[in-house]
NUMI-228756 format. One record per residue (C-alpha): residue in three letters; y, x, z. Coordinates in Angstrom, 1 decimal, decimal comma. Each point is the difference from the previous one (the first is absolute). Example, Ala and Ser with C-alpha at 12.3 -4.5 7.8 and 13.67 -1.06 7.14 Angstrom:
// NUMI-228756
+------+--------+--------+--------+
| rest |     c2 |     c1 |     c3 |
+------+--------+--------+--------+
|  ala |   -4,5 |   12,3 |    7,8 |
|  ser |    3,4 |    1,4 |   -0,7 |
+------+--------+--------+--------+
This chain:
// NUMI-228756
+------+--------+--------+--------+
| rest |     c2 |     c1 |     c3 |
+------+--------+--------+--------+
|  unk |    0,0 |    0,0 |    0,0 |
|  unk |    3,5 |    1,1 |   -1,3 |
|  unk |    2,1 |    1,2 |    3,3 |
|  unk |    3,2 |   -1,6 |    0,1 |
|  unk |    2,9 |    2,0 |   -1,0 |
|  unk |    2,1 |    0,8 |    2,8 |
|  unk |    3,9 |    1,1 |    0,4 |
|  unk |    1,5 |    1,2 |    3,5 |
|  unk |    3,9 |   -0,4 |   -0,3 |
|  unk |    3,5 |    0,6 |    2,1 |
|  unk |    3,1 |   -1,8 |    0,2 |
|  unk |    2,6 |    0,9 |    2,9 |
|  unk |   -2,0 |    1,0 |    2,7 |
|  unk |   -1,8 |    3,0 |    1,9 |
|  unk |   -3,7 |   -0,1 |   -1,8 |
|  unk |   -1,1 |   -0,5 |    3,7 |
|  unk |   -2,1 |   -2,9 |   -1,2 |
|  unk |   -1,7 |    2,3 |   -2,8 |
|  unk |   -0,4 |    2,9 |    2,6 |
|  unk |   -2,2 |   -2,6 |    2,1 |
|  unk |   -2,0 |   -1,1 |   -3,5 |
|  unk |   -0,6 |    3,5 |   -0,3 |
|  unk |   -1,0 |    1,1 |    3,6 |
|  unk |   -2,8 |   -3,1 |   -0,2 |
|  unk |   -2,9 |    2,6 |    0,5 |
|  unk |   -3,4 |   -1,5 |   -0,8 |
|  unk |    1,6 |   -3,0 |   -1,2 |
|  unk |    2,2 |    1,6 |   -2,3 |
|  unk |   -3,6 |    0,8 |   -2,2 |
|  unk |   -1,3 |   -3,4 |    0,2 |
|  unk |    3,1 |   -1,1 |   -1,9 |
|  unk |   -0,2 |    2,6 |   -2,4 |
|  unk |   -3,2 |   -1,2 |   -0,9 |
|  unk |    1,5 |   -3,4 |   -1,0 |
|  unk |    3,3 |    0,9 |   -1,3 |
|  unk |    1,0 |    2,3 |   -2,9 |
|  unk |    3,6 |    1,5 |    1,3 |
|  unk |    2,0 |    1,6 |   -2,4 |
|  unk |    3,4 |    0,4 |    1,5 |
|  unk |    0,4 |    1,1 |    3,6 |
|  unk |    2,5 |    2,6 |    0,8 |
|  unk |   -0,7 |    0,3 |    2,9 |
|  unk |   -3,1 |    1,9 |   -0,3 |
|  unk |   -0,1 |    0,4 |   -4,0 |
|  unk |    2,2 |    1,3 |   -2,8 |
|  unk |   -1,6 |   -2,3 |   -2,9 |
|  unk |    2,8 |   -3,0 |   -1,3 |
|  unk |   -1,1 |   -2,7 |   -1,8 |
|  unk |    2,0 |   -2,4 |   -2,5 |
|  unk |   -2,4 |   -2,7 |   -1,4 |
|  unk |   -1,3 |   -2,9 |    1,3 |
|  unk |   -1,6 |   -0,5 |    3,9 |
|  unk |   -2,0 |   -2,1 |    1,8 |
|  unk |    1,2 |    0,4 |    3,1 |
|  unk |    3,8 |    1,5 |    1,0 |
|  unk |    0,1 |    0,6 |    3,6 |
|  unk |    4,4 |    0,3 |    1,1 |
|  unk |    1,8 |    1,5 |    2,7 |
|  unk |    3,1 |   -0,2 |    1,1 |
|  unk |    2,9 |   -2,3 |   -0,5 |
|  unk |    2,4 |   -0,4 |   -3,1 |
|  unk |    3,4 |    1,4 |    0,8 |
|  unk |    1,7 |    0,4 |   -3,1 |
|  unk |   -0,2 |   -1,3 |   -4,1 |
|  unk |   -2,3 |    3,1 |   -1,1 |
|  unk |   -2,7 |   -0,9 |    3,3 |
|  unk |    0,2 |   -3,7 |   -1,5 |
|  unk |   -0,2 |    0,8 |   -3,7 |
|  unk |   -2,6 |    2,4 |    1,2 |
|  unk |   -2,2 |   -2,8 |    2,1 |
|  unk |    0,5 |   -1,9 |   -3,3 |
|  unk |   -1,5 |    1,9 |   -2,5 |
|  unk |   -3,0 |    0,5 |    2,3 |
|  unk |   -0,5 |   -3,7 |    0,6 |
|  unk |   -0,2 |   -0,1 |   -3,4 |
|  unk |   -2,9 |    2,5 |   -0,5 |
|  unk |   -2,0 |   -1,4 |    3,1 |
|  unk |   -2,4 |   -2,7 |    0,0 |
|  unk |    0,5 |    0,1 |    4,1 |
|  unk |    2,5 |    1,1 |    1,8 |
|  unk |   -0,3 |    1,0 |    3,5 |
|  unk |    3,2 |    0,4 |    2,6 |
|  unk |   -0,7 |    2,3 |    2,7 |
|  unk |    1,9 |    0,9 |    3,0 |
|  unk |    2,7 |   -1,6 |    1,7 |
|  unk |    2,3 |    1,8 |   -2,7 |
|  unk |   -2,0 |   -2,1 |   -2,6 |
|  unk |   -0,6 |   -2,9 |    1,9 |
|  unk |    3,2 |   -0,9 |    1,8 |
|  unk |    2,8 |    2,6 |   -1,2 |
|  unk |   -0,7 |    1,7 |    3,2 |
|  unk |    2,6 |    2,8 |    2,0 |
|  unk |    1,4 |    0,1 |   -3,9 |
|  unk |    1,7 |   -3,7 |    0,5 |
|  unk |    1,9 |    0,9 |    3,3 |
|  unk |    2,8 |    1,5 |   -2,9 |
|  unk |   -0,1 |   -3,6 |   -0,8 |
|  unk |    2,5 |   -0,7 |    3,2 |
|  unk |    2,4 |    2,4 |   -0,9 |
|  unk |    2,8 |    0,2 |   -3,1 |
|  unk |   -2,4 |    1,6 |   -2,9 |
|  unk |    3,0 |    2,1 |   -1,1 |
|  unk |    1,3 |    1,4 |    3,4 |
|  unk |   -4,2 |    0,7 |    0,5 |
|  unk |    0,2 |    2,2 |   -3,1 |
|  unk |    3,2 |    1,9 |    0,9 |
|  unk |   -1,1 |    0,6 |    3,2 |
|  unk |   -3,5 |    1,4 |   -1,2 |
|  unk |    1,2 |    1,9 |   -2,9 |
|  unk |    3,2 |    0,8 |    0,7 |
|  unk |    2,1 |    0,9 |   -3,1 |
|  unk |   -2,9 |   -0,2 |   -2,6 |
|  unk |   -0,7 |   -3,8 |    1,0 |
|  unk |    0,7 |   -0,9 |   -3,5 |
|  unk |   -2,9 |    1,5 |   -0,9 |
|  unk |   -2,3 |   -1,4 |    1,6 |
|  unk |   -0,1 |   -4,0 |   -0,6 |
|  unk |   -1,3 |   -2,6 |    2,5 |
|  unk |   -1,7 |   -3,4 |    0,5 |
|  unk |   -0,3 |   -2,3 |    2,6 |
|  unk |   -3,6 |    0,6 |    1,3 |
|  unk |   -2,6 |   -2,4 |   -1,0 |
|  unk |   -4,1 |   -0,4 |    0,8 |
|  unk |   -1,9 |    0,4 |   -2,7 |
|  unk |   -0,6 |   -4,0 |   -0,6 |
|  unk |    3,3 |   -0,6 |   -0,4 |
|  unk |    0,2 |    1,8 |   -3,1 |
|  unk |   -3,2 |   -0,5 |   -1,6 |
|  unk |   -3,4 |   -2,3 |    0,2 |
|  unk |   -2,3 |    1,6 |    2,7 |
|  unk |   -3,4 |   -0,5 |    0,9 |
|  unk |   -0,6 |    1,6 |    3,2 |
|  unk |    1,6 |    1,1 |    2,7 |
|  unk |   -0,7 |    3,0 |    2,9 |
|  unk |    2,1 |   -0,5 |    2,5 |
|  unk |    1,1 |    3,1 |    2,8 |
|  unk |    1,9 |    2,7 |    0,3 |
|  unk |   -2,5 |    1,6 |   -0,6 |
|  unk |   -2,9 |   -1,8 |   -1,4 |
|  unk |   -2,8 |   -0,9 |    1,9 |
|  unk |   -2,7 |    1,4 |   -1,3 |
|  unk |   -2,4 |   -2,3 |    0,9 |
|  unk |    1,9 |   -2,8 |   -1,9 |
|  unk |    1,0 |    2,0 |   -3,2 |
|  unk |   -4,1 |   -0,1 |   -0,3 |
|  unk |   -0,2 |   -3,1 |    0,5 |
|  unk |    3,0 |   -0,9 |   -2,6 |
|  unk |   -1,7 |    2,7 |   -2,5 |
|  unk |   -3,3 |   -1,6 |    0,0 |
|  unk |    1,6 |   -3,9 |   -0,3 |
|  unk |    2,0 |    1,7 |   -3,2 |
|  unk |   -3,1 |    1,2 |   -1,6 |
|  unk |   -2,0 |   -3,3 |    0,5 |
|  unk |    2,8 |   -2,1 |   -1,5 |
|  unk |   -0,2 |   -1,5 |    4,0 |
|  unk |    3,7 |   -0,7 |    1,5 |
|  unk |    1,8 |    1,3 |    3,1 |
|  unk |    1,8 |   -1,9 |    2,7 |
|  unk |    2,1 |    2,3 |    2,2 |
|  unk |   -0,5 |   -1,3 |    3,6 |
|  unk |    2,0 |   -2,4 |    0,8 |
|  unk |    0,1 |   -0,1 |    4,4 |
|  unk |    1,5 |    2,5 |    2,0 |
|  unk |   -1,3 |    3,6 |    0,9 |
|  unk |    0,1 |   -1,0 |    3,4 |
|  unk |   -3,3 |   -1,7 |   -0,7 |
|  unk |   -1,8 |    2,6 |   -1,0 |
|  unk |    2,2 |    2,2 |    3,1 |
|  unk |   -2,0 |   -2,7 |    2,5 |
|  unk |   -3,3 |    0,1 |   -1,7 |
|  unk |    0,6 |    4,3 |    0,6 |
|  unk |    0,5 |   -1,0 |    3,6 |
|  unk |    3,4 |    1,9 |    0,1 |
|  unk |    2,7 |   -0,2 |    2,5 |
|  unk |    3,0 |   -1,7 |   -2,0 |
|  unk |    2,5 |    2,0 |   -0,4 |
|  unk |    2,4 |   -2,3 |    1,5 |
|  unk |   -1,6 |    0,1 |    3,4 |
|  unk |    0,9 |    3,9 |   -0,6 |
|  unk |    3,7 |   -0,8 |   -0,5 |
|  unk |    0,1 |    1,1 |   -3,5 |
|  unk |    0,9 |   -2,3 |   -3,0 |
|  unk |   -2,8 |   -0,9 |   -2,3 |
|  unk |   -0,1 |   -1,8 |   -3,2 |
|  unk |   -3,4 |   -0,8 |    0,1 |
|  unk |    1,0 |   -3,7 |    0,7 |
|  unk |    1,2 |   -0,5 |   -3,3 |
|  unk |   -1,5 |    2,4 |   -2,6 |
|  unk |   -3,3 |   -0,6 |   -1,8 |
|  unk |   -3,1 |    1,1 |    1,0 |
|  unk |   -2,7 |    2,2 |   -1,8 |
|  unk |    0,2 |    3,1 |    1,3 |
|  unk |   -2,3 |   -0,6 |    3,0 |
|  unk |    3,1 |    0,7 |    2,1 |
|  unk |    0,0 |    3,6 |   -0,1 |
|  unk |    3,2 |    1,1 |    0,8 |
|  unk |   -0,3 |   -1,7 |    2,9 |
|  unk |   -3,3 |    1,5 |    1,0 |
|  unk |    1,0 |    3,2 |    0,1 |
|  unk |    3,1 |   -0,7 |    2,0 |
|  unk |    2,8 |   -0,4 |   -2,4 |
|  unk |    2,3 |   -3,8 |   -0,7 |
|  unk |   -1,1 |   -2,0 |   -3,0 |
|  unk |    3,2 |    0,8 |   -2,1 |
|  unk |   -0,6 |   -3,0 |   -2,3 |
|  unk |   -0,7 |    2,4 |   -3,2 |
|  unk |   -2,6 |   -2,5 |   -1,5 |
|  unk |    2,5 |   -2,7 |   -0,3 |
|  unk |    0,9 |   -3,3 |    2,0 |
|  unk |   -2,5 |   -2,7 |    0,6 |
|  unk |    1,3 |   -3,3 |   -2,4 |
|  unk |   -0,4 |   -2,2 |    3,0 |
|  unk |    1,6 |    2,0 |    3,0 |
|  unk |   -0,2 |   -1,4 |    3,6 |
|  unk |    3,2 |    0,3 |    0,5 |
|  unk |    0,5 |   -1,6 |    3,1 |
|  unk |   -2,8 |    1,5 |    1,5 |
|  unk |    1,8 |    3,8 |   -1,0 |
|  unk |    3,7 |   -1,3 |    1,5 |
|  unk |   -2,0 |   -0,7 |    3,3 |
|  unk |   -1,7 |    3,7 |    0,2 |
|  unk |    3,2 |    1,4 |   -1,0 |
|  unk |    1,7 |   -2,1 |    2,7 |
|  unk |   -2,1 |    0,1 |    2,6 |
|  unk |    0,0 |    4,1 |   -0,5 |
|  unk |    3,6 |    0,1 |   -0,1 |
|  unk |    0,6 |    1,8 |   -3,3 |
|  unk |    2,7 |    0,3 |   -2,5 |
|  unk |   -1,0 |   -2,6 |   -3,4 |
|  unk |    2,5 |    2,0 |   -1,9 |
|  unk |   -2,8 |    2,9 |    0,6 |
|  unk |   -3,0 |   -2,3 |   -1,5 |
|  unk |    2,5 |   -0,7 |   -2,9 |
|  unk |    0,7 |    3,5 |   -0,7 |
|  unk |   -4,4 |    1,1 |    0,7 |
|  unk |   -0,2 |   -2,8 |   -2,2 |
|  unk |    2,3 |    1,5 |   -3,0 |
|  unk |   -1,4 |    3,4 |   -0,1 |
|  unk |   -3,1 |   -1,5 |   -2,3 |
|  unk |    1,0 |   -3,7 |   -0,5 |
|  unk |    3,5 |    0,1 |   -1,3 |
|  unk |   -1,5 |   -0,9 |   -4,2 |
|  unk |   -1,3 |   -3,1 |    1,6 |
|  unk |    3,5 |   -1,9 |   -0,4 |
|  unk |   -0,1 |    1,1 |   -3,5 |
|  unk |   -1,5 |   -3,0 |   -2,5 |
|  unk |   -3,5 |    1,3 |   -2,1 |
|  unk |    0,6 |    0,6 |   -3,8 |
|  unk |   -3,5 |    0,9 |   -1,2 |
+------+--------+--------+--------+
């Protein structure tokens, strides 16, 4: 049977979410064995310009070359596969989104700003049609397996849709709250078996905001806990900020 051709790609972003493809071990061969990857540069030099099955994105579109870019590979791919919260969300890329795009520019660049044009920051979906999605900053392995194998049997994907602190209570772990620390894990979607929280670190809401959110239930924590809302809205804008932003694709 003909391996599908594969295609590893990268928008605005940090290729932390390839770095974790490639650091899969074990499972990295079992999906070599099912896949045919042609572009990955993280760990190859080969390009490839005809058509794929499969076109696996990072990273967030920032400017008109990223979206003419994201374009021209929709067009080649047969399935296209957003991964990261970059990809997924717009990510840390969409907190410029708060902030005059010019002033952001001349402030970065200084006097060769002109040079360098930007974009509001936008997910992925909100550009072009997207099949699947990876959600986390980064991935979660575990899931982008999961995702890969519903790609390649034509089987779709349903990013969780309930908070992280379910899986955070079915880990048996002390909220975070209870700590005195701020957590998003009320609000964000699940599907990463709660792992930041596991090993001791504040959901920071990187896999995107639940479409339901209990948000009565969060204003009591925050209440009863005594802290600062304006300091959930801004934990809230380091990866969420593309969410006011309408979908395109």
């Amino acid at each position: 049977m003909k391996r599908p051709k594969t295609a590893f790609f990268d928008l605005s972003c940090c290729e932390g979410c390839q770095l974790q493809v490639a650091n899969l071990g074990e499972s990295l061969l079992d999906i070599l064995d099912v896949i045919d990857v042609v572009e990955f540069r993280e760990v190859m030099s080969e390009k490839w310009d005809k058509e794929i099955d499969i076109a696996i994105v990072e990273g967030s579109v920032t400017d008109e070359h990223a979206a003419e870019r994201l374009k021209r590979i929709r067009e080649r791919a047969k399935i296209l596969i957003a991964y990261g919260s970059c990809a997924t969300i717009g990510g840390v890329n969409g907190m410029k989104n708060s902030f005059d795009l010019a002033e952001i520019r001349k402030y970065v660049y200084g006097e060769g700003h002109k040079f360098f044009p930007t974009a509001t920051t936008k997910a992925i979906h909100q550009v072009v049609k997207t099949d699947y999605f990876v959600n986390g900053c980064p991935i979660y392995p575990p899931e982008f397996e999961r995702v890969l194998k519903n790609a390649l049997q034509g089987i779709p994907y349903y990013v969780p849709d309930y908070a992280v602190c379910v899986e955070c209570k079915l880990n048996e772990n002390v909220c975070m709250y209870d700590r005195g620390v701020a957590c998003l894990g009320p609000v964000t979607r699940a599907g990463c078996n709660s792992w930041c929280i596991n090993n001791g670190n504040i959901c920071y809401g990187c896999r995107g905001i639940v479409s339901n959110p209990n948000e009565k239930g969060m204003k009591d924590v925050i209440a009863k806990y005594g802290i600062d809302m304006r300091l959930i809205g801004n934990k809230m804008d380091m990866y969420n900020k593309c969410r006011e932003l309408k979908h395109e694709g």
